[in-house]
DRENSE-786420 format. One record per residue (C-alpha): x, y, z; residue in one letter. Coordinates in pm, whole numbers, plus 50000, padded with zeros to 5 digits. Layout:
BEGIN
<nugu x="X" y="Y" z="Z" residuo="A"/>
...
// end
This chain:
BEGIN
<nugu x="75761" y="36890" z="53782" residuo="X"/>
<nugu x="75579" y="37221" z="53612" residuo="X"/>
<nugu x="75273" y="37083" z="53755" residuo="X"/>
<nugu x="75379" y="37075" z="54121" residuo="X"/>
<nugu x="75641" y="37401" z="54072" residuo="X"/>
<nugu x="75261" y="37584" z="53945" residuo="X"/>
<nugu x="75056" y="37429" z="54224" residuo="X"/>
<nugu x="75358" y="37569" z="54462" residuo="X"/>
<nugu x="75320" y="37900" z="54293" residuo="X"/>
<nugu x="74942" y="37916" z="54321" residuo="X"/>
<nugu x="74979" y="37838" z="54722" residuo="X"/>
<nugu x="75212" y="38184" z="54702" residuo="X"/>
<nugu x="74976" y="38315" z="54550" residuo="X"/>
<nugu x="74703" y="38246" z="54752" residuo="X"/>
<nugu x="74894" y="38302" z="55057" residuo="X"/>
<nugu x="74945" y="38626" z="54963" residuo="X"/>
<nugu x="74625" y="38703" z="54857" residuo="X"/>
<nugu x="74486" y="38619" z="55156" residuo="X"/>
<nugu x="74753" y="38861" z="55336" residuo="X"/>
<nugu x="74660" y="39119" z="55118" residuo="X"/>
<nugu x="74292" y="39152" z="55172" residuo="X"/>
<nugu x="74354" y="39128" z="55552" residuo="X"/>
<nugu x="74585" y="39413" z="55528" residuo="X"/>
<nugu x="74352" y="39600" z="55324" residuo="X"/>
<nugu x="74050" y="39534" z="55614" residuo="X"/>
<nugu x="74291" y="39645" z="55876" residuo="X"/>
<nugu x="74374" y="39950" z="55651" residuo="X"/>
<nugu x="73976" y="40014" z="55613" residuo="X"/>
<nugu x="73915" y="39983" z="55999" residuo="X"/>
<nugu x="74181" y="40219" z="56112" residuo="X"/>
<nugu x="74031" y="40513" z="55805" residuo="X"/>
<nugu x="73678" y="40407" z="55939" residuo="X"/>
<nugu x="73798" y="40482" z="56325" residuo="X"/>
<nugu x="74016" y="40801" z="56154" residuo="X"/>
<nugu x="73684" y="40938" z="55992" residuo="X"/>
<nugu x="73432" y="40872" z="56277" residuo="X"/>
<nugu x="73650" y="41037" z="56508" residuo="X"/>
<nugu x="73720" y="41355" z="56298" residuo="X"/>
<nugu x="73317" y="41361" z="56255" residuo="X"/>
<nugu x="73245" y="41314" z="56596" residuo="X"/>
<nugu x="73516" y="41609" z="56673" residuo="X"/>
<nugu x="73301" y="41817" z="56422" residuo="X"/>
<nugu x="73047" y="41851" z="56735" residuo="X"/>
<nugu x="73226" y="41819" z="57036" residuo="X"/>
<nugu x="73184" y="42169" z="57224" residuo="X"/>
<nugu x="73442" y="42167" z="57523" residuo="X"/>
<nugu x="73769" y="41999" z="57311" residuo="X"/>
<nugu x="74002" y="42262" z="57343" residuo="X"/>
<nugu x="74169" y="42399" z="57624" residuo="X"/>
<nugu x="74175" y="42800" z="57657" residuo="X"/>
<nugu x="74310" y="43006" z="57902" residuo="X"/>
<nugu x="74032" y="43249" z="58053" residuo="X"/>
<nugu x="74243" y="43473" z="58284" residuo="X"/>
<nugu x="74476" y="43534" z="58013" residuo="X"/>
<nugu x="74175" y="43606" z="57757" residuo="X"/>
<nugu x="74030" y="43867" z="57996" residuo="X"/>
<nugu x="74342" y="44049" z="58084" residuo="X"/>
<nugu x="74349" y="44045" z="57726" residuo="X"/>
<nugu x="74008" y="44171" z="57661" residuo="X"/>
<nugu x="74006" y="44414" z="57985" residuo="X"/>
<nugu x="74338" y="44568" z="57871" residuo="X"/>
<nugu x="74189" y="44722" z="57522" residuo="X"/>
<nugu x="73782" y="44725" z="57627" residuo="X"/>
<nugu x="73844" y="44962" z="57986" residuo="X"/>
<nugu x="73863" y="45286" z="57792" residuo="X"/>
<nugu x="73626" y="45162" z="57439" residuo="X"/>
<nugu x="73458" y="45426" z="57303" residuo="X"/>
<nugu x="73399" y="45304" z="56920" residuo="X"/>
<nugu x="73320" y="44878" z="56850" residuo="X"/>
<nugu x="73496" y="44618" z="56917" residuo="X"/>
<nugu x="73681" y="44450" z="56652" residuo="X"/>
<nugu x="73612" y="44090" z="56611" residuo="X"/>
<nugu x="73757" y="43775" z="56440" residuo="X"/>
<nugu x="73406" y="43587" z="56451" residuo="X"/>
<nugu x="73208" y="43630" z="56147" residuo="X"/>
<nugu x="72901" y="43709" z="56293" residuo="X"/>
<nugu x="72816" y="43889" z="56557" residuo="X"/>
<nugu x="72506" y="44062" z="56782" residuo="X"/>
<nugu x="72376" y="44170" z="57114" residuo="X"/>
<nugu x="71992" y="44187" z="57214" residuo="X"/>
<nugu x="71875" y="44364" z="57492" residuo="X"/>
<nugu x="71611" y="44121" z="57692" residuo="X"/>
<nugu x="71442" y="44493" z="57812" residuo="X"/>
<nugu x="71341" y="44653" z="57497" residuo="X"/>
<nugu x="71399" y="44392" z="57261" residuo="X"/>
<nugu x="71645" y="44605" z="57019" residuo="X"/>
<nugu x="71928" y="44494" z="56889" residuo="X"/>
<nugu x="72205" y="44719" z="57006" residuo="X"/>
<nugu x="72503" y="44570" z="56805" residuo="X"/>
<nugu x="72531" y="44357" z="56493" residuo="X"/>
<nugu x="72793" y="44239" z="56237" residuo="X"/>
<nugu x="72598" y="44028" z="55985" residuo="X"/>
<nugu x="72312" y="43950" z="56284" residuo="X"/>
<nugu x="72089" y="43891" z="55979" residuo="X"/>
<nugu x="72295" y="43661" z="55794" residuo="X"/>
<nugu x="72155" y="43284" z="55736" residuo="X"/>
<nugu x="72403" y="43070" z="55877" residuo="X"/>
<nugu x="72425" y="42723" z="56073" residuo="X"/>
<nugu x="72384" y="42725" z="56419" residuo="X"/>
<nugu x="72522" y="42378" z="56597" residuo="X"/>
<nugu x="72480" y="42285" z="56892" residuo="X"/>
<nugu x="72337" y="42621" z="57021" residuo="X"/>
<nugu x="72006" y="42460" z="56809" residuo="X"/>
<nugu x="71962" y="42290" z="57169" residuo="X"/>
<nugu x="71816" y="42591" z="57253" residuo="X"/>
<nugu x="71460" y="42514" z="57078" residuo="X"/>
<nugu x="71509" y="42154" z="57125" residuo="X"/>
<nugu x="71459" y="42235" z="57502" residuo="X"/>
<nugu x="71181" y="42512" z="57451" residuo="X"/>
<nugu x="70967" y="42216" z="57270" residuo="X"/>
<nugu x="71088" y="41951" z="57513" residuo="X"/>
<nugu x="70993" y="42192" z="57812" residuo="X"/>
<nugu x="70645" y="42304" z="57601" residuo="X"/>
<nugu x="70572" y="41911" z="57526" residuo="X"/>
<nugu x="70690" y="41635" z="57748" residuo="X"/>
<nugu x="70675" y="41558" z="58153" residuo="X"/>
<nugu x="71017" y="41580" z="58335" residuo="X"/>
<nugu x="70946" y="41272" z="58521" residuo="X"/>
<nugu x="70868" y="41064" z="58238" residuo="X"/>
<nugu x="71175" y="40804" z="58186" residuo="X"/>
<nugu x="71306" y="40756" z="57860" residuo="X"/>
<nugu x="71443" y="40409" z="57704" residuo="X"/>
<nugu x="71731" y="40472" z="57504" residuo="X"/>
<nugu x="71706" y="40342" z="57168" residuo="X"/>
<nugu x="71996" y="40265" z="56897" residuo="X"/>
<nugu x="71940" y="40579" z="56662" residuo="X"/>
<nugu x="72019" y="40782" z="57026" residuo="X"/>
<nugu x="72290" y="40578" z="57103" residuo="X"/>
<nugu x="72469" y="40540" z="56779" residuo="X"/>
<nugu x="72443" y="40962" z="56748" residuo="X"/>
<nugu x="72828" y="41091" z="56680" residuo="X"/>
<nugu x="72984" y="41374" z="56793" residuo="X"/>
<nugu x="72957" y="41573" z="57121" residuo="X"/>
<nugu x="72793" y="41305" z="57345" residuo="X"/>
<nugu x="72629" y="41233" z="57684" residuo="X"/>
<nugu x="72754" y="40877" z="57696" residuo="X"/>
<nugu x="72433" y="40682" z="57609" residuo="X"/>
<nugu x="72401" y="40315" z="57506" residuo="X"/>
<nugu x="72155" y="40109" z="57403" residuo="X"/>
<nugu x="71839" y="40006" z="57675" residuo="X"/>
<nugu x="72016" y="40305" z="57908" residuo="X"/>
<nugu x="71724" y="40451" z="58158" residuo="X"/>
<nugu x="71688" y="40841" z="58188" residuo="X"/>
<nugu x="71453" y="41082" z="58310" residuo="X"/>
<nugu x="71329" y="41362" z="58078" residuo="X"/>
<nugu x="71470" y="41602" z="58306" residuo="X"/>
<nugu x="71846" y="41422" z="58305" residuo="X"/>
<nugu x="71821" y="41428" z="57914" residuo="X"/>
<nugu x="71787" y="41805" z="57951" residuo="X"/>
<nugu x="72081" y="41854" z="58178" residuo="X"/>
<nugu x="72292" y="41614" z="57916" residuo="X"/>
<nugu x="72127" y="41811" z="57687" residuo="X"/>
<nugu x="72231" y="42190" z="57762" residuo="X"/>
<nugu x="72530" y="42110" z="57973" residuo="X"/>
<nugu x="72739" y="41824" z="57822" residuo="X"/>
<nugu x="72543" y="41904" z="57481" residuo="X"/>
<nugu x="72467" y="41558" z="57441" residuo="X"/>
<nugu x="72390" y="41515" z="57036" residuo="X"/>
<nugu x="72241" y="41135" z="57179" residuo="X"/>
<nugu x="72033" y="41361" z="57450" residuo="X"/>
<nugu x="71922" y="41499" z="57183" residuo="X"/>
<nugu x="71810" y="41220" z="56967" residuo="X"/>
<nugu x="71689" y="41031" z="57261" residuo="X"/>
<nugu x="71458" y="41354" z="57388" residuo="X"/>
<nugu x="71323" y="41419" z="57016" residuo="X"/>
<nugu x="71200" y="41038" z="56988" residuo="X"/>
<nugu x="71030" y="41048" z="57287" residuo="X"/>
<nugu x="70833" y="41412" z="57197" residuo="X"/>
<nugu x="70827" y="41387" z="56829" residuo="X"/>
<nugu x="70822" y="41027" z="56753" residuo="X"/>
<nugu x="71115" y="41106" z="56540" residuo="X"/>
<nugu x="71379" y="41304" z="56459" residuo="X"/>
<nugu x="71150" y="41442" z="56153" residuo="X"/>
<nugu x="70856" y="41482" z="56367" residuo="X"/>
<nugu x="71055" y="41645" z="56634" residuo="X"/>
<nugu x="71202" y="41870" z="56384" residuo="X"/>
<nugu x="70836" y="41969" z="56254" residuo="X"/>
<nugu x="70741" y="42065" z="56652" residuo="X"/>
<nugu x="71079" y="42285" z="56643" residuo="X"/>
<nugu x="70965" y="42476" z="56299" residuo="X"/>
<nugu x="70588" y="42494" z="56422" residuo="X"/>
<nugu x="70773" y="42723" z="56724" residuo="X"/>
<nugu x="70980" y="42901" z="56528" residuo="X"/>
<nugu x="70652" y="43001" z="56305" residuo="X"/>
<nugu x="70532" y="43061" z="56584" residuo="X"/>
<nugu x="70800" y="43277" z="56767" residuo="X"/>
<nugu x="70790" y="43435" z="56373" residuo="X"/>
<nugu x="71136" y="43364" z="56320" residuo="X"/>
<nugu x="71119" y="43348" z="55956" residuo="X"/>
<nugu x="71474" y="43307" z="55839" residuo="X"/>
<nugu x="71512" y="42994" z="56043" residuo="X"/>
<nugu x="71498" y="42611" z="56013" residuo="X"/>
<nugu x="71531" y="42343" z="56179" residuo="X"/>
<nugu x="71583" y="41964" z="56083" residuo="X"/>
<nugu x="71768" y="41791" z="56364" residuo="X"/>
<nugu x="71713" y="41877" z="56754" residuo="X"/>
<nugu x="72135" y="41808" z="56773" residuo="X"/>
<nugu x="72244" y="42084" z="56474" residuo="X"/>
<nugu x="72507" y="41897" z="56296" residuo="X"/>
<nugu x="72556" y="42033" z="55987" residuo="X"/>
<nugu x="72254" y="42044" z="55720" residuo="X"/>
<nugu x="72171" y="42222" z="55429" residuo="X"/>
<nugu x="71849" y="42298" z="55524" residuo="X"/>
<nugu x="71962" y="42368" z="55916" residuo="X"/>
<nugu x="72029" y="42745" z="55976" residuo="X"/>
<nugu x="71902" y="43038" z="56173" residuo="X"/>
<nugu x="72041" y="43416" z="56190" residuo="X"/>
<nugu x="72225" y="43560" z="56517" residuo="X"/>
<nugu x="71966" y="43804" z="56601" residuo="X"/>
<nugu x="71693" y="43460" z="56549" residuo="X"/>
<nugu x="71885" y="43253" z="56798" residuo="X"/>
<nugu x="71875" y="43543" z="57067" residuo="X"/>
<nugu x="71514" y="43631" z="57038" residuo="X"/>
<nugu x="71457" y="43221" z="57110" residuo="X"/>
<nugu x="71717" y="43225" z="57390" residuo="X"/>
<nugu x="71526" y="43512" z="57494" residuo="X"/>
<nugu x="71208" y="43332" z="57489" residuo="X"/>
<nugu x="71373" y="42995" z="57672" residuo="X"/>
<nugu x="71500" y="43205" z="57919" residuo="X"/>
<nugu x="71156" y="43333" z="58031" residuo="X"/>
<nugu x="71104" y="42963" z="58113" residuo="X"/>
<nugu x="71262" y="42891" z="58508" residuo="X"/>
<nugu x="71361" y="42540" z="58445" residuo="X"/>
<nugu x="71545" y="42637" z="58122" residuo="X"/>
<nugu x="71670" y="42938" z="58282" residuo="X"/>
<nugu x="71793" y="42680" z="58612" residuo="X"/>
<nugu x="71931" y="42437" z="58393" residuo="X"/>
<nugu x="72167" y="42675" z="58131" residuo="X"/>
<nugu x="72266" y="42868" z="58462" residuo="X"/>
<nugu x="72432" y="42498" z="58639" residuo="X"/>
<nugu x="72785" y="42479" z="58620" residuo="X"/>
<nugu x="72773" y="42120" z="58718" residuo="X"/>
<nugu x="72513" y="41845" z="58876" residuo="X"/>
<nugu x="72480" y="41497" z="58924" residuo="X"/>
<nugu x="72253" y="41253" z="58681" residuo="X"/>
<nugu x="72091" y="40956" z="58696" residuo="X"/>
<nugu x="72171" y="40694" z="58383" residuo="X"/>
<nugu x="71996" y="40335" z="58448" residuo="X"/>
<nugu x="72029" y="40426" z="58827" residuo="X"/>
<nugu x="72412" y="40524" z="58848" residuo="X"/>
<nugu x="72476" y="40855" z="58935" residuo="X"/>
<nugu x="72717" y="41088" z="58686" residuo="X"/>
<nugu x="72857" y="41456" z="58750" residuo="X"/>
<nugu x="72829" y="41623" z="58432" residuo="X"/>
<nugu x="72997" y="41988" z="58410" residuo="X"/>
<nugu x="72898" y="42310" z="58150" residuo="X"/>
<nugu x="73057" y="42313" z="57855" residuo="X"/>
<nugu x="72997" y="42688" z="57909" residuo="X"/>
<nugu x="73338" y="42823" z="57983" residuo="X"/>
<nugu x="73187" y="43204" z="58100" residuo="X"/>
<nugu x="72982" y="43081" z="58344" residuo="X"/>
<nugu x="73064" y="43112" z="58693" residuo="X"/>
<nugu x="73322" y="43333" z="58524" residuo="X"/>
<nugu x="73257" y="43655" z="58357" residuo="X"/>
<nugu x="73061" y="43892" z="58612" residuo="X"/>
<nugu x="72683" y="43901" z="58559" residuo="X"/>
<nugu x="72694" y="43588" z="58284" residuo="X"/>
<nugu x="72376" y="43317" z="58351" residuo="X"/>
<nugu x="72394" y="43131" z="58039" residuo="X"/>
<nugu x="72317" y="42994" z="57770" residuo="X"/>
<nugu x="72449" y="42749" z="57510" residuo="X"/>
<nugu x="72818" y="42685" z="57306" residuo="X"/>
<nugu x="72810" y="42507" z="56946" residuo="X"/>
<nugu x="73073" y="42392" z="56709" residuo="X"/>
<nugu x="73076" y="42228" z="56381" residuo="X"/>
<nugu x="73323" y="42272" z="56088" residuo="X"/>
<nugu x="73017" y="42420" z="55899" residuo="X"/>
<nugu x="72904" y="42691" z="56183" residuo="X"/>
<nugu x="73240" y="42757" z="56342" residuo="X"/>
<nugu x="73280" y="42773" z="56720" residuo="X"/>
<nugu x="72902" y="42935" z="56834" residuo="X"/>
<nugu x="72859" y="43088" z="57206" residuo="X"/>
<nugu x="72527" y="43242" z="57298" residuo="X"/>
<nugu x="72578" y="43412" z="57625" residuo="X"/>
<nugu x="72355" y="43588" z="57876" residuo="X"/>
<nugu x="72447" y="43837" z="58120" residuo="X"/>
<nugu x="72296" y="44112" z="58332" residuo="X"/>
<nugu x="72451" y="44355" z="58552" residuo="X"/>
<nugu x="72244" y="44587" z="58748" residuo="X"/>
<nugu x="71933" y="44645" z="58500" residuo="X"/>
<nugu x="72141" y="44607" z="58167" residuo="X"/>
<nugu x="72013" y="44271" z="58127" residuo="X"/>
<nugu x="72192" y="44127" z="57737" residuo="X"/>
<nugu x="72218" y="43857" z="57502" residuo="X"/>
<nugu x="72551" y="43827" z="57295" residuo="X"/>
<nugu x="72530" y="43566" z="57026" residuo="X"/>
<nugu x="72866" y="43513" z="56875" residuo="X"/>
<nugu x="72882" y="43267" z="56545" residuo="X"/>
<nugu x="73145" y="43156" z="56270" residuo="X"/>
<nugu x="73439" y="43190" z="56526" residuo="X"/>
<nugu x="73815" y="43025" z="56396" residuo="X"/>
<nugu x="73853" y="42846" z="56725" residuo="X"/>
<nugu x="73713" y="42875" z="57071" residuo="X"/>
<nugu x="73958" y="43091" z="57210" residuo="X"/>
<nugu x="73839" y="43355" z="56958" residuo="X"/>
<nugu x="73448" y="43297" z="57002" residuo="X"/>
<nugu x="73536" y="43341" z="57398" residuo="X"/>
<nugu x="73750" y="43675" z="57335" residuo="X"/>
<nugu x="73474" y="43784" z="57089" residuo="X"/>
<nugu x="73226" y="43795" z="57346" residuo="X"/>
<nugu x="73388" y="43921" z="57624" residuo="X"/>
<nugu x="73451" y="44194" z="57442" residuo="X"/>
<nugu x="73123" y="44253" z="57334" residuo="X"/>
<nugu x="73013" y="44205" z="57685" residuo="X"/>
<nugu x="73262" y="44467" z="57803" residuo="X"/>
<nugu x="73182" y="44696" z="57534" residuo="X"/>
<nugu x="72818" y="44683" z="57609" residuo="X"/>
<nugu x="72827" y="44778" z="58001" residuo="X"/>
<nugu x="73128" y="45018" z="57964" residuo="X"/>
<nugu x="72982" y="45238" z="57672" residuo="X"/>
<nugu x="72574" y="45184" z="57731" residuo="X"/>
<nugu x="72327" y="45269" z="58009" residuo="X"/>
<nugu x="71946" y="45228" z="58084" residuo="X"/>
<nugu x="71728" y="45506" z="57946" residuo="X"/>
<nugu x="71399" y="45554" z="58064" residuo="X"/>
<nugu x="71194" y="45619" z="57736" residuo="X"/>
<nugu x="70857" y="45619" z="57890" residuo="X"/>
<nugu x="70881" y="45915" z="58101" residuo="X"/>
<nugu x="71034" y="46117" z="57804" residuo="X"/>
<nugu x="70716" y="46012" z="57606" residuo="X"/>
<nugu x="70482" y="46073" z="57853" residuo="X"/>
<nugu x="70595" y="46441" z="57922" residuo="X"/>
<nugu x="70590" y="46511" z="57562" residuo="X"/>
<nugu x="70294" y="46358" z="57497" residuo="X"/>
<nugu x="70089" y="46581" z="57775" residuo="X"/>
<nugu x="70232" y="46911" z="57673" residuo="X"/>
<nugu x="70134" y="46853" z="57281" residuo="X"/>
<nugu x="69797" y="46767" z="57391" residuo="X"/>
<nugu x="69788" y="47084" z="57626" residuo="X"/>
<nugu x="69906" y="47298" z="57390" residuo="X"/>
<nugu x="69648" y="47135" z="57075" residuo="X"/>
<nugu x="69375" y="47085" z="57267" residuo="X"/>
<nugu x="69162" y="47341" z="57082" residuo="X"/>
<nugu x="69291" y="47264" z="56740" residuo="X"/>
<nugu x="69058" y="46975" z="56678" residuo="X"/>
<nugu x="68747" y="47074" z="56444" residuo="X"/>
<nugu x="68463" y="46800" z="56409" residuo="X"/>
<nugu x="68297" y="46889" z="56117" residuo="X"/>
<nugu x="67895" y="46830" z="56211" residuo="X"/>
<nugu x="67987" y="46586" z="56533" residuo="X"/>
<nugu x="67814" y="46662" z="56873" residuo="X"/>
<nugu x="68145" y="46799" z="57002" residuo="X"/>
<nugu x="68460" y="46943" z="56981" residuo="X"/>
<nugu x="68652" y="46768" z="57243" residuo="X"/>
<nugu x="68781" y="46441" z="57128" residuo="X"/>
<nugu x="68976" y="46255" z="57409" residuo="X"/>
<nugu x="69250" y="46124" z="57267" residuo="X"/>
<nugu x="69504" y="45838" z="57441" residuo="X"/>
<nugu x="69882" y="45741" z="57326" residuo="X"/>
<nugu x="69919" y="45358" z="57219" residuo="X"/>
<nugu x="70175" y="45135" z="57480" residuo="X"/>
<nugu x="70516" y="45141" z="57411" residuo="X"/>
<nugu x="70692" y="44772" z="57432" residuo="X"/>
<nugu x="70898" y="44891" z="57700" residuo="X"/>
<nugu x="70952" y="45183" z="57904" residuo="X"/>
<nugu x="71339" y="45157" z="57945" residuo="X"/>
<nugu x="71659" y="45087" z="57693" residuo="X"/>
<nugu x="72012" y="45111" z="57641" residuo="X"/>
<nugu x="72176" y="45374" z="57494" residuo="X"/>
<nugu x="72530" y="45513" z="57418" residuo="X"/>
<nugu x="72619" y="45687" z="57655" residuo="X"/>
<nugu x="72758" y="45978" z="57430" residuo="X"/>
<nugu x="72384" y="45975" z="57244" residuo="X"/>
<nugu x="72183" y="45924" z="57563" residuo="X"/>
<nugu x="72113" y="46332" z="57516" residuo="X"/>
<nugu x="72028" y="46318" z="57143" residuo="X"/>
<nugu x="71655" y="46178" z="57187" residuo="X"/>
<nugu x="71384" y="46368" z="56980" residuo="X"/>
<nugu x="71008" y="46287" z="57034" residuo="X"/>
<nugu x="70785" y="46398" z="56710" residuo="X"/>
<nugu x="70412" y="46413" z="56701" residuo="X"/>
<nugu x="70224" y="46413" z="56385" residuo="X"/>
<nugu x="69815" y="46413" z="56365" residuo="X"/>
<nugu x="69516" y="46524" z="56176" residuo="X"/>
<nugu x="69365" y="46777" z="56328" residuo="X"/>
<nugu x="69007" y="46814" z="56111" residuo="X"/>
<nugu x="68732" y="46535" z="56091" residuo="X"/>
<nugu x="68405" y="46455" z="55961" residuo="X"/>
<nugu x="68161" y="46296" z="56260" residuo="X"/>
<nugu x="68104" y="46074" z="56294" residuo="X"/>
<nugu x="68451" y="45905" z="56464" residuo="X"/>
<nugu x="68442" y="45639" z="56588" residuo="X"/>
<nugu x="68641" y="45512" z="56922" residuo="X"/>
<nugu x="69021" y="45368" z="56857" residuo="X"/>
<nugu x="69051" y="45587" z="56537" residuo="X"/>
<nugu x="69392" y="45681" z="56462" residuo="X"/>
<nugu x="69473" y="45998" z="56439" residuo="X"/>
<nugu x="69849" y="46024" z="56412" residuo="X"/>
<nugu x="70132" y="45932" z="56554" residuo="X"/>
<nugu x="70440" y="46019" z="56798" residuo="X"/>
<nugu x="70768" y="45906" z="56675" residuo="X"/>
<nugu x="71072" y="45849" z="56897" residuo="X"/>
<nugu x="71410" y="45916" z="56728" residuo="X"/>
<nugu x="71763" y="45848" z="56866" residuo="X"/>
<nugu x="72037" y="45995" z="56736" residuo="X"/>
<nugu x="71831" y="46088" z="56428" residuo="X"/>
<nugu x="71761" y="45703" z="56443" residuo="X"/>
<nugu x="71383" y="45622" z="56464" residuo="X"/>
<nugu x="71339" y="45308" z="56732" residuo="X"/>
<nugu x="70945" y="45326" z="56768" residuo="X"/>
<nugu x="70614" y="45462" z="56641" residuo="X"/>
<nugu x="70321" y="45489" z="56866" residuo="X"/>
<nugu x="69955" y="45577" z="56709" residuo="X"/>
<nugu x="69759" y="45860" z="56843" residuo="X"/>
<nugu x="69342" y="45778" z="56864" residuo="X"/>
<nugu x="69071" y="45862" z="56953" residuo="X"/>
<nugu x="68900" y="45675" z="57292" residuo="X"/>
<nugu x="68539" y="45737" z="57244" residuo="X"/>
<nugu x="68291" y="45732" z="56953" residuo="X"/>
<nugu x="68171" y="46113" z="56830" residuo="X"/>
<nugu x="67870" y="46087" z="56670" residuo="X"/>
<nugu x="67700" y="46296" z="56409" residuo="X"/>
<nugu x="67469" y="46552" z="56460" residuo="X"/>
<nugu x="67076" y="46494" z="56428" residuo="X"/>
<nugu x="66774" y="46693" z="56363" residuo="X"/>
<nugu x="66717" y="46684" z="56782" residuo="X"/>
<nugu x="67075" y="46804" z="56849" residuo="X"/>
<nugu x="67072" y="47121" z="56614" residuo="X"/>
<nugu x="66726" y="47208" z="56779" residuo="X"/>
<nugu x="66870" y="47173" z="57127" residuo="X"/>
<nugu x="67176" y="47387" z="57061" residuo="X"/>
<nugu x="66950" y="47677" z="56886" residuo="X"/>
<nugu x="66699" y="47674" z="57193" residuo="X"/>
<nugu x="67029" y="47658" z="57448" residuo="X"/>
<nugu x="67121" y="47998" z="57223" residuo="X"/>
<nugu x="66796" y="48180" z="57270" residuo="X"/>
<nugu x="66781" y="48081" z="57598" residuo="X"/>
<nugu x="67100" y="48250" z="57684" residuo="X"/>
<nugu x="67079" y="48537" z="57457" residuo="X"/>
// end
């Protein structure tokens, strides 16, 4: 009887063994799904809903009459102007940070710089098994290089992504090396790439006033230019057509914005790189480390606003030029070469790197041009010596050197010369 009453027991036991582990594996599937999901969320750019009419009334209410900087939530902050090059606002724009999915951005420069549109791509299982924000690809799919693109900047497909760098790069590490050979070479030096997707890395960052200079440079490109400037288009994906839409929610909205790319990650915030130009004020806004999207959309409106209510286009060049002429004018005669074959050294002004940029408009007054040069040499002097220099200051602020020098060699005096110039003396006495 104790033998059949413990053989009953060890059925129980078994039995609910048996229910145990099952419930455990259920358990462990729905944390699995819980987990993957929350990752995948980590890099999804479009997944929540914001109201832009109400953020602009917002925005437009407190920006009209600006005078002093915005205030913003997002942690980092800049605008670039495409013109001149010059950063004309910052908060932290030289900070190391992550950068998302606005890392898209030089995945498409070395796509664009490396690969044929037309070439079609077979999606393989690293691609398809990418998480996060994602074009929809599986396993064996069929896409051109150019669709990848589109899922790439528009949808900011993280599988795009993968799929695009395996076909350039090999791999994701080789693709990665083409992306840091182009930053090297675009001397951003306080950037880094390891993934052509940007979810979060250690060794995966760039600075805000980085990522504009390489929009800026991917801009200059038409088809990237096209591409960040659709709102929506149709795709081909093993020969079914898709609409895909921009996850860019300025575009087609804010007056004068063409681009470029949003990010998000829990380690880089929400990101939104934006272009816009209106009239000849022709920006970048790079907004990074943003709470939630409603904020990183605010942020740069208000930066945008800021910008074309408070700055206008200066023409530098003709301000350089004209002082420039009347110093040489006025110090023509001042140059002494010591033993040379002449006194009249012809001297030329080096190029600026633009000839127009924005200014405040309450500064736009307060430019000073300063020229300092040498004014006694020893022949002989040779051509494209420098001689000095003309600074250009704004607001007390200096924004650019240019060198002063000389545009044709003076050579020494000889034996011959010193006889001509005594009989040219006699002659005329």
């Amino acid at each position: 009887m104790f033998k059949r009453n413990g053989k009953v027991l060890n059925k129980h036991l078994l039995i609910n063994k048996k229910k145990y582990i099952k419930e455990k594996i259920i358990v462990s599937i729905f944390i699995f799904i819980f987990i993957f999901t929350t990752s995948s969320l980590a890099n999804i750019d479009d997944d929540e809903e914001i109201n832009l009419d109400e953020i602009e009334e917002e925005v437009i209410e407190t920006s009209s009459q600006i005078e002093t900087e915005p205030t913003l939530n997002s942690r980092i902050a800049l605008v670039y102007d495409r013109t001149s090059g010059n950063v004309i606002y910052e908060k932290n724009g030289y900070k190391t940070v992550p950068m998302a999915s606005t890392t898209k951005i030089m995945t498409a420069i070395v796509v664009l710089e490396n690969a044929n549109l037309q070439d079609t791509v077979t999606v393989e299982k690293k691609a398809a098994g990418t998480g996060g924000s994602r074009l929809g690809l599986k396993v064996g799919d069929k896409i051109t290089v150019n669709d990848l693109l589109y899922g790439l900047l528009l949808r900011s497909g993280n599988d795009a992504a993968v799929a695009l760098a395996i076909h350039v790069g090999g791999s994701i590490e080789g693709f990665a090396t083409l992306m840091n050979q182009k930053a090297n070479e675009l001397n951003l030096n306080n950037t880094n790439f390891e993934t052509p997707h940007g979810l979060d890395s250690k060794n995966h960052y760039t600075t805000a006033y980085e990522l504009a200079k390489m929009a800026d440079y991917a801009l200059k490109k038409e088809k990237f230019k096209k591409i960040v400037g659709t709102q929506n288009c149709n795709i081909t994906i093993s020969g079914v057509q898709r609409n895909i839409s921009n996850t860019n929610e300025l575009l087609g909205y804010l007056n004068g914005v063409y681009g470029v790319k949003t990010g998000f990650t829990n380690g880089a915030g929400r990101c939104l790189v934006t272009a816009c130009k209106r009239d000849n004020l022709d920006i970048i806004t790079v907004v990074l480390g943003a709470d939630t999207k409603k904020i990183r959309t605010s942020d740069s409106i208000k930066l945008i606003e800021y910008i074309y209510n408070n700055f206008e286009m200066v023409n530098i060049q003709e301000k350089v030029n004209e002082k420039f002429n009347q110093w040489k004018e006025i110090n023509k005669n001042r140059i002494s070469i010591n033993k040379g074959v002449t006194n009249n050294m012809k001297i030329d002004l080096e190029e600026m790197q633009f000839e127009e940029m924005p200014i405040n408009k309450k500064i736009k007054d307060n430019i000073e041009i300063k020229v300092n040069t040498i004014f006694n040499f020893d022949a002989p002097v040779e051509e494209g010596k420098i001689i000095g220099n003309l600074k250009i200051f704004i607001d007390d602020n200096e924004i650019q050197t240019l060198n002063i020098y000389n545009t044709e060699n003076i050579r020494k005096k000889e034996i011959k010369d010193y006889i001509k110039q005594f009989m040219y003396v006699i002659k005329y006495e």
